[in-house]
Every structure is written in C-alpha cells, then in structure tokens.
C-alpha positions in Angstrom: 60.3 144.4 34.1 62.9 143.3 31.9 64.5 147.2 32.4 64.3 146.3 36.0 65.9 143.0 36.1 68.8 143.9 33.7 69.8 147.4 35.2 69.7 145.8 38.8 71.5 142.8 38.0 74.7 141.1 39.8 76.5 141.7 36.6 75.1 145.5 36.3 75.9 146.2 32.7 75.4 148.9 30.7 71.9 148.1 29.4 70.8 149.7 26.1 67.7 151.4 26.6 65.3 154.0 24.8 66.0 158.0 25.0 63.4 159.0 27.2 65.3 161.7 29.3 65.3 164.6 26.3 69.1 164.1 27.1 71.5 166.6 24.9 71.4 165.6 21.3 75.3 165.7 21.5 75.1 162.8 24.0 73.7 160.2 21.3 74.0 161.8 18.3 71.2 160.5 15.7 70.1 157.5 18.2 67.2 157.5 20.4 69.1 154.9 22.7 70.7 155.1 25.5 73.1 153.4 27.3 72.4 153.5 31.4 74.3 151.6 34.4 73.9 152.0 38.1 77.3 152.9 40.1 79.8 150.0 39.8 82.2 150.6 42.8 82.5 152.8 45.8 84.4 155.1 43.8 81.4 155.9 41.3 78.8 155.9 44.1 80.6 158.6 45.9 81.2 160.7 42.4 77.1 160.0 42.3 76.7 161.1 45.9 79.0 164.1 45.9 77.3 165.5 42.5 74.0 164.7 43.3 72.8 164.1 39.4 73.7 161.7 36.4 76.8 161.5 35.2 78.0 161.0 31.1 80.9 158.3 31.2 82.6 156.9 28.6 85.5 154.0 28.2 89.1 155.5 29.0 90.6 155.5 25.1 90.4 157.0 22.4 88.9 155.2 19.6 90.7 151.6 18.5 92.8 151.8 21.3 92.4 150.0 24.5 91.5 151.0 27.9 94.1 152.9 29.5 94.6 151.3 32.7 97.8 153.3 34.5 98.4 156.9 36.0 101.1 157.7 33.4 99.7 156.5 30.1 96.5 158.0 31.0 98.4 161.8 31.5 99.8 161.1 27.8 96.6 159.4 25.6 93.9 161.5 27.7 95.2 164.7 28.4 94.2 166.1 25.0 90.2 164.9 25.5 89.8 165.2 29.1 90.3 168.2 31.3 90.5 166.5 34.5 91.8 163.0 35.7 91.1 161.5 38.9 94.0 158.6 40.2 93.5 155.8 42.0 96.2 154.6 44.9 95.6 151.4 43.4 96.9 149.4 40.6 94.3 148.1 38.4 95.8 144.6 37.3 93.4 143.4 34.8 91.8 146.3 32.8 88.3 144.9 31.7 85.7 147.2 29.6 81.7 147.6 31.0 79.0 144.2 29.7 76.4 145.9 27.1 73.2 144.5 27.2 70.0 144.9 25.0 66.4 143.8 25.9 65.6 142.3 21.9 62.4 140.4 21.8 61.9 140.7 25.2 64.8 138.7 26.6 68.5 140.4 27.4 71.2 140.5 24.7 74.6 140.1 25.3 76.3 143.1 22.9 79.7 143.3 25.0 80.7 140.2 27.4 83.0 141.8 29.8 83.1 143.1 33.7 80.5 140.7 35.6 79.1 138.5 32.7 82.7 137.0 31.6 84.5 134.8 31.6 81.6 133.0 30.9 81.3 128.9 31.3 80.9 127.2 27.7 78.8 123.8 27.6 81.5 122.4 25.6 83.4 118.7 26.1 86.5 118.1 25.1 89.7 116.6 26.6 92.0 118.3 24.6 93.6 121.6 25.6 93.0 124.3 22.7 92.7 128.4 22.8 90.1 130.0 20.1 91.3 133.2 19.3 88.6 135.1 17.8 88.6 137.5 14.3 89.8 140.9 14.0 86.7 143.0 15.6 85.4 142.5 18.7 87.7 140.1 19.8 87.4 137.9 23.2 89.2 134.7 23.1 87.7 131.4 24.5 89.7 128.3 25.6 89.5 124.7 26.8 92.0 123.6 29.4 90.7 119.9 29.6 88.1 120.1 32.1 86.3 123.4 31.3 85.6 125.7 28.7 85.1 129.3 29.2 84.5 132.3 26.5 86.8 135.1 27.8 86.0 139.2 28.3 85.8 141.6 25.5 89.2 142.9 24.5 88.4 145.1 21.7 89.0 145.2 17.9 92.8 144.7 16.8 93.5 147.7 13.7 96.1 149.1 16.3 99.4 148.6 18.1 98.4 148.8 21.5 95.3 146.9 20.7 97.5 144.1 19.3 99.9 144.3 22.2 96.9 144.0 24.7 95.7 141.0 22.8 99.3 139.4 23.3 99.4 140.2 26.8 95.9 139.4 28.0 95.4 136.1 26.0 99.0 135.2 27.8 97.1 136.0 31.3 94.0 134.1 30.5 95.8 131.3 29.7 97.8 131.2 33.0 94.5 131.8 35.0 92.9 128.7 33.4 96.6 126.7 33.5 96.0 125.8 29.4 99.0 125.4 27.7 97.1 125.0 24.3 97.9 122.4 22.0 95.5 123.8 19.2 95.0 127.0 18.2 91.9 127.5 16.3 91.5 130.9 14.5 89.4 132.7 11.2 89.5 131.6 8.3 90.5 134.9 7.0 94.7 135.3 6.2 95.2 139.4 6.9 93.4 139.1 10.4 96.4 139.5 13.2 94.3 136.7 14.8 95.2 134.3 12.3 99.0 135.6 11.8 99.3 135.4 15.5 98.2 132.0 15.5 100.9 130.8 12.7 103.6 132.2 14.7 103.1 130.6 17.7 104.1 126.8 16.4 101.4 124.7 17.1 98.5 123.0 15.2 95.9 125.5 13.7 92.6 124.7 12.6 91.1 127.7 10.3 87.2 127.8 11.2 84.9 130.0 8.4 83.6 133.2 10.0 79.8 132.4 9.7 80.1 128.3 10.6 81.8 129.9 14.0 78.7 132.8 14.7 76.0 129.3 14.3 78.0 127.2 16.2 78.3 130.1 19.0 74.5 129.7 18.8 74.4 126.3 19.1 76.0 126.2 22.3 73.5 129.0 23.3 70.4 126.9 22.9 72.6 123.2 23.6 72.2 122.4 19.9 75.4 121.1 19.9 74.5 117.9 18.9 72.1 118.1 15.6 72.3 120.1 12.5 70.4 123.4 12.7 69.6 126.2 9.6 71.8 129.1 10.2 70.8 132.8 9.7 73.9 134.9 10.2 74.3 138.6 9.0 77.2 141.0 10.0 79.5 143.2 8.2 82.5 141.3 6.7 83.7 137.5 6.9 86.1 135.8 4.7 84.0 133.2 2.4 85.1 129.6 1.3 85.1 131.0 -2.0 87.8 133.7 -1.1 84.6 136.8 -1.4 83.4 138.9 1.4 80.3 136.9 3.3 77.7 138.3 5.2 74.1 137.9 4.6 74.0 133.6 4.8 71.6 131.2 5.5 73.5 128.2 6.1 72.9 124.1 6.9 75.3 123.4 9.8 76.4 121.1 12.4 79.8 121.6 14.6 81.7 119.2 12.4 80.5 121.7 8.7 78.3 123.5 7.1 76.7 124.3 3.7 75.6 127.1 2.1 72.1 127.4 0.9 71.1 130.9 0.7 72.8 134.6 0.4 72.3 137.9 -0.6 72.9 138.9 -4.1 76.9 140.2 -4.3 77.7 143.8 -4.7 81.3 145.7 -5.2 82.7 147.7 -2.6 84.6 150.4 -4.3 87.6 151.1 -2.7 87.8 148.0 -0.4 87.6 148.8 3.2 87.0 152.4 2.7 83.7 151.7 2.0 83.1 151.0 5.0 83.6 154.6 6.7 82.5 155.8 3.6 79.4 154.6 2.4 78.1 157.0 -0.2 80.8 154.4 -1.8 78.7 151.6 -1.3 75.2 153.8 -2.5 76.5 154.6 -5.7 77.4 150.7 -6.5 73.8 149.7 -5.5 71.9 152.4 -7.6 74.5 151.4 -10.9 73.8 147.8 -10.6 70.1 148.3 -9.5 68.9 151.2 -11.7 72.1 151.9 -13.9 75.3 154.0 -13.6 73.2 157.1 -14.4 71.5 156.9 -11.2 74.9 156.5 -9.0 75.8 159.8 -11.3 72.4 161.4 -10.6 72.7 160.5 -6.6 76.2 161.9 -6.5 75.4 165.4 -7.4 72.8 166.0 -4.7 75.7 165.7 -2.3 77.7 168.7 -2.6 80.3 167.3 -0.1 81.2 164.7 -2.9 81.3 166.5 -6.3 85.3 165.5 -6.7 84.0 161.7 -6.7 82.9 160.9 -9.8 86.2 158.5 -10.5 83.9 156.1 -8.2 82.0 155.5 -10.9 85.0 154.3 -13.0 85.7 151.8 -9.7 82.3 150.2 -10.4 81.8 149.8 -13.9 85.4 148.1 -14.1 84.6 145.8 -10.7 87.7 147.4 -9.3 86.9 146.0 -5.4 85.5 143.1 -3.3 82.3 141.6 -4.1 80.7 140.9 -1.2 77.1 139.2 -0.2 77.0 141.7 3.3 74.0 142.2 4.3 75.8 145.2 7.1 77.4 146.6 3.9 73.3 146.7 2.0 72.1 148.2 5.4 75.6 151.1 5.1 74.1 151.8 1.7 70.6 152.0 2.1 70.8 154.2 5.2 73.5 156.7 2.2 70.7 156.7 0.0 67.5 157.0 2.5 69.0 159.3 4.9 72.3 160.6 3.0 74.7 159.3 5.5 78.2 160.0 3.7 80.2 159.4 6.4 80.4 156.5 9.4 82.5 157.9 12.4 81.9 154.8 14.0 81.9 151.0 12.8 77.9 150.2 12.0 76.9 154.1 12.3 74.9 154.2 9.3 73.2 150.9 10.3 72.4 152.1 13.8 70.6 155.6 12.3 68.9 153.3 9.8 67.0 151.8 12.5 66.6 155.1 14.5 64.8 156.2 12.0 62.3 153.3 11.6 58.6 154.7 11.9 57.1 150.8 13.8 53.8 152.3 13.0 54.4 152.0 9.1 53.0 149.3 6.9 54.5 147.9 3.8 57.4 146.5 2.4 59.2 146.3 -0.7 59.9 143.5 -3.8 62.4 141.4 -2.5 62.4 138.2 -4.7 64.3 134.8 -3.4 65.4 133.2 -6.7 65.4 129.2 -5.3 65.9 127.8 -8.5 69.5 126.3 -7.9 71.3 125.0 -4.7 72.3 128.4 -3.3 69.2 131.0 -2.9 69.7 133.9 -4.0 68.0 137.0 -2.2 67.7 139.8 -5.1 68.0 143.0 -3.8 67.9 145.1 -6.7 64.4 145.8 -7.4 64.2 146.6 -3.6 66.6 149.5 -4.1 64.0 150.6 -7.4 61.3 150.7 -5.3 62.9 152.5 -2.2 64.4 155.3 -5.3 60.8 155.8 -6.4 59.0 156.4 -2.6 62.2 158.7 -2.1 61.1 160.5 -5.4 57.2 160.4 -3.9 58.6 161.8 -1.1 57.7 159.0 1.3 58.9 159.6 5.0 62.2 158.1 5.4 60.7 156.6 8.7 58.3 154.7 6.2 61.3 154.0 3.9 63.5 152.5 6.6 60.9 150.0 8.0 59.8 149.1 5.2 63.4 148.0 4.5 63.8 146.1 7.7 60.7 144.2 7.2 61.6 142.8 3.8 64.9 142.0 4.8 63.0 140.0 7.6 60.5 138.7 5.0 63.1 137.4 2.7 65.3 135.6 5.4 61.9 133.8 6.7 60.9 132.6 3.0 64.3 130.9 2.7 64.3 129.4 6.1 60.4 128.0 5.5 61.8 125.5 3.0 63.3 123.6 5.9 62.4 121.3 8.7 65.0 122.5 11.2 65.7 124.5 14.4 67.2 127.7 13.6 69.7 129.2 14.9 70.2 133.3 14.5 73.3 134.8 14.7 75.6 138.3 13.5 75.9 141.7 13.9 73.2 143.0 12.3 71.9 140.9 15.1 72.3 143.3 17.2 69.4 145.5 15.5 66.2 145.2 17.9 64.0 145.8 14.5 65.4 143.7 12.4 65.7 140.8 15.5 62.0 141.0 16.2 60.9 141.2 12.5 62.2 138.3 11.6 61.1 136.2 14.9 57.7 137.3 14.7 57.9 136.1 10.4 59.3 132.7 12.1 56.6 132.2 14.4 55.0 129.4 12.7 58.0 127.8 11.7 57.6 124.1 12.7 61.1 123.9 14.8 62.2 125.7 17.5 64.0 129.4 16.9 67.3 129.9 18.8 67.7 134.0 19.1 71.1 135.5 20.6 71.2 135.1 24.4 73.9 135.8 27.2 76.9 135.0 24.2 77.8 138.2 22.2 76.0 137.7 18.5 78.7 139.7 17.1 82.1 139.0 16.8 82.6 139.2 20.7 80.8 135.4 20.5 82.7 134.5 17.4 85.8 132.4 19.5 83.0 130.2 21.9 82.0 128.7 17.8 85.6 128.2 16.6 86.3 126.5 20.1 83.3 123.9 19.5 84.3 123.2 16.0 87.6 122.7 16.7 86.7 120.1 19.0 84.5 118.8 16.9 86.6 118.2 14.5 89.2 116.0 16.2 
C-alpha cells in the first residue's frame, strides 16, 4: 500500500524500492534496491509510449557536478557518456534534480527533497529575515523572509567548481523568489566547508550551528518538538565536533537554543584523512590494530592482493597520523572492508549501502557491544565487537549472519543509552537512511516511555541539515 501511495503520488518521486525485476546486475551493482518513478512530463510519457518497455534514467552529470541544464553544455560534459541527446525547444530556467523516497518502518522517507516535495513550508516563527546555508554534502538551503520559512530543493554536494557556482547562483534565485534579503546567515560549524567561507564573505552576521545540534533540531521541527528538550540519536559520516574531532555516532540532550553531549562511539583514526573515505581498507586496518593489534591490520592486508604496496598504513596508525573521529558511517565503511572486502567506495556511503544488502533478516544474534556509562559522556566500545565479527569470519559464518548481526548491536547499543532517559527522542543522520538499521533500532525503542520521532518528509541527511541551523538560529536571538 505504501508502494502504491508513494509511486502514485502528486510529488511522484523516485521511490526506493526492492529488486524484484531480476534487472541487469550492472543496473544496481551490489544492491538489491531499486529506484522506480512513473513518467514525469509529456516528454517521458511519450519516450514510454514510443518504446513500449522501461526505461534506465539517470541525472544529467557526471559525478559531483550538477545537472546540466542547457543544449550547449550538455554537447561538452555528456558527449563522452551518452551516445545520443535529445533537445528541448525550451529553456529550462530552474534545473531541479528528481525527490528520492524510501518506505523505512513503514512510513515514506525523504532521501532527496527536490522536484514536487520542495520547497517545503518549515513550522518555524521568527520575525527576522535569515538564509541557513547548509554543510558541504547534500546541500539545500532554507530561509526565513519574516513571514514564512521554507527548506529549499536539493542542490547537491559542493567538492566542485560548477557545483559551487550553482550554489552561488541558485541560493541568489531562492532568495529573490521568497523577497529575503537576509540579515543573518547561519552556517556549519565546520571552517573548510565552502558553506561556511561563503557565509564570511558575504558581510553579515553569522551564527556557526554544530553539525549534529542542526540534524536534531531538523527533527524537531519534523515532529513539532520545537519547544521541549528531546534526546538526540544522530549518525552520519563526518561533522565537525565542539571539541575540533570528527563527530558522528552521538546521542545528544538538545533543545533549539543547545545541546549536550552524552553518549558517542568510541574514537578511531582515519589514516590518510579524507581518503579514507573512498578507501576504506584504510579505515579496516585501524579498527583490527586498535581492536585486536597491528598484527591483525598486517594479517588482513595481505589477503588483499590489490593492496600489497600499503603496508606504510600501518606506520599512519601506530603514530596517530590522521583524524580521530567517533563516525559511526566511517565503523559501518570498515566493517563492510573487513566482512565483505570492500577496498574501494566509487560512491559516497557505497560500502555502507552493500553492508546492508547483504543483511540475512532471518539471522539471530548479535555481538558484545559494551556502553561504558561510568562518566558524563557514554562511551559505546566497539572493539570487542570487531573481535567477535574476526572470529565468526574465521568460523566461516555467512557474511549475511555477520552483517546483521552488526546492525542489530549497533541498534542494541543506541537503545541502552537512550533507556537512561525520560525524553522524546528524536532520530536523525545518514546512516539514517539505512532501512535496517532504522527499524532495528525503533523496534529496541518500543517500550521507551516517550514518544520516538523517526525521519519523515525532511531529508535525514545533510539535505535536512539547513531546516535545523535555520531554527537554532532563531532560537538563539
């Protein structure tokens, strides 16, 4: 029914669905989801009607670049990974990427606010006239003119040129559609996003918001929380701490005006910096040395004959030459190296998305995850975890077994922090985004005495991340 509803909607999104078409492998490489949409214009209805059978689309770029949206750029950027190109006799004036949706606990997900579900109206008051601009992934910026506030469509992450440039250009646009002329700009709290350099240069105030206050806050307004103090769970990838390390795996106490931190995962290096992140056999090898020893991140190497030149990683760990971070996107990159030998992510959250492909639901079990409550910040201990999953690997447990086993202790471990409190909780991030992991963890906090908020019609991932900074700015003043 859900299927139904979704995939028929007004807003007819892509909506995330499971393989069942015994599609080509080369479609959906690894997954077994799908994404499906119905025709969105007169233009795809005809292409539908003319070939008589489904067609594979994808967005017009190539990968960190934005949509190209005009006859002559698309003959330069597309020509060398598209054969034909058909033209409109049209302009298109405001190029706007496809909504993503996911069905998660059996209510629809927002993974990509765009075309048809934005700009979307925030329940947000405030007379003051201030432009959120997002992070550095994801981004979609929100704003306040005065009399209404509105979270913006999906624009896309910002590592390139034209991606900047579009940023600069459609933030401009938005603006003059909703006649704000900001007086506040409220940005991350992170100093290398071009977010937050943007913001500096454009000489106004500037209130820096803390990436994982922002992602509760954007579930606040979700569930009209708003107004009380809620127990945040919130785990993505990468957001700058108040401590100046790499967040992301935080239960936090929060309201619009702060927040406090009261639980995290225990930190791990990332050797190299940000090319762990494409690279997590990186990430493997400084779990197994600080779980098991550096023999083990030795051992693990030379099974993987693609890496035999990179053993100077080891070097990177024992000397803690990196970021420490507390990511709980970063755990899931290196437990999906180790379980299912993913070396390589071609995509942003690749080896998280295969981690939870290959999740056998029918499995029982889970694995030593201890919470170590004995001072103010909880500590979730991950270590003996990564033991347990190195001796079923040895045992030659299924790595079906192994990955769900890991989800549900991750979901476990969340739950046994969030028990020690009496408050509505609010659930928020990218790993969010992970149906598994989502449900896991609701079903652990069924008895929980206050209501759950899960994600909703706002992106849980960065895309939502500018609808939190614009409430706590507000709140603030």
């Amino acid at each position: 029914m859900r299927f139904h509803c979704e995939a028929n909607s007004a807003s007819n999104p892509i909506l995330v669905i499971e393989d069942s078409f015994h599609l080509s492998p080369s479609i959906n490489p690894g997954l077994t989801t799908i994404g499906i949409m119905l025709p969105t214009t007169p233009l795809h209805w005809s292409l539908l009607r003319s070939t008589r059978r489904p067609l594979v689309v994808t967005s017009g770029n190539t990968e960190g670049d934005p949509i190209v949206h005009n006859n002559e750029s698309a003959q330069q950027a597309l020509s060398k990974i598209a054969s034909y190109l058909l033209h409109h006799d049209r302009d298109i004036i405001r190029p706007v990427d496809d909504s993503v949706v996911r069905v998660i606990a059996e209510q629809p997900v927002t993974i990509r606010a765009a075309r048809g579900r934005a700009p979307l109206p925030l329940n947000i008051d405030g007379t003051k006239s201030i432009l959120a601009v997002g992070g550095q992934q994801k981004v979609a910026i929100a704003l306040s003119n005065g009399s209404q506030s509105v979270l913006g469509p999906h624009i896309g992450d910002l590592d390139s040129l034209s991606a900047r440039e579009r940023f600069v250009t459609e933030t401009k646009r938005f603006c003059q559609l909703y006649r704000c002329q900001p007086e506040i700009i409220a940005h991350d709290l992170h100093p290398d996003y071009f977010t937050t350099r943007w913001a500096a240069e454009q000489e106004l105030p500037t209130i820096a918001v803390q990436h994982h206050h922002a992602h509760i806050v954007t579930g606040m307004i979700e569930h009209g929380w708003l107004d009380q103090r809620v127990l945040g769970i919130v785990c993505d990838g990468t957001g700058y701490g108040t401590d100046g390390t790499i967040w992301g795996g935080e239960v936090l106490i929060a309201s619009a005006r702060d927040m406090e931190r009261v639980g995290s995962f225990r930190r791990f290096i990332l050797p190299g910096g940000e090319a762990a992140i494409r690279q997590p056999w990186r990430i493997a090898c400084a779990l197994l040395a600080q779980a098991i020893g550096p023999e083990a991140g030795r051992r693990w190497l030379g099974t993987k004959n693609e890496l035999a030149s990179a053993g100077d990683i080891q070097h990177l760990i024992s000397s803690a030459i990196g970021p420490m971070t507390s990511s709980l996107g970063r755990l899931f990159d290196g437990v999906a190296a180790i379980v299912l030998g993913v070396t390589v992510a071609s995509y942003e959250g690749e080896p998280a998305a295969l981690l939870e492909t290959a999740c056998d639901i029918g499995a029982t079990g889970c694995y030593e995850l201890p919470v170590d409550q004995s001072a103010k910040l909880a500590i979730i201990d991950w270590r003996r975890l990564i033991e347990e999953i190195v001796a079923d690997i040895d045992k030659h447990v299924p790595s079906g077994t192994i990955a769900m086993r890991f989800h549900r202790s991750i979901a476990n471990a969340l739950a046994a922090i969030a028990s020690a409190y009496d408050l509505k909780i609010v659930i928020g991030g990218g790993c969010f985004q992970n149906r598994i992991l989502t449900e896991l963890l609701a079903g652990c906090l069924q008895q929980h005495t206050c209501p759950v908020g899960l994600p909703g019609k706002i992106p849980p991932n960065d895309g939502g991340l500018a609808a939190g900074q614009l409430a706590i700015a507000h709140a603030s003043l």
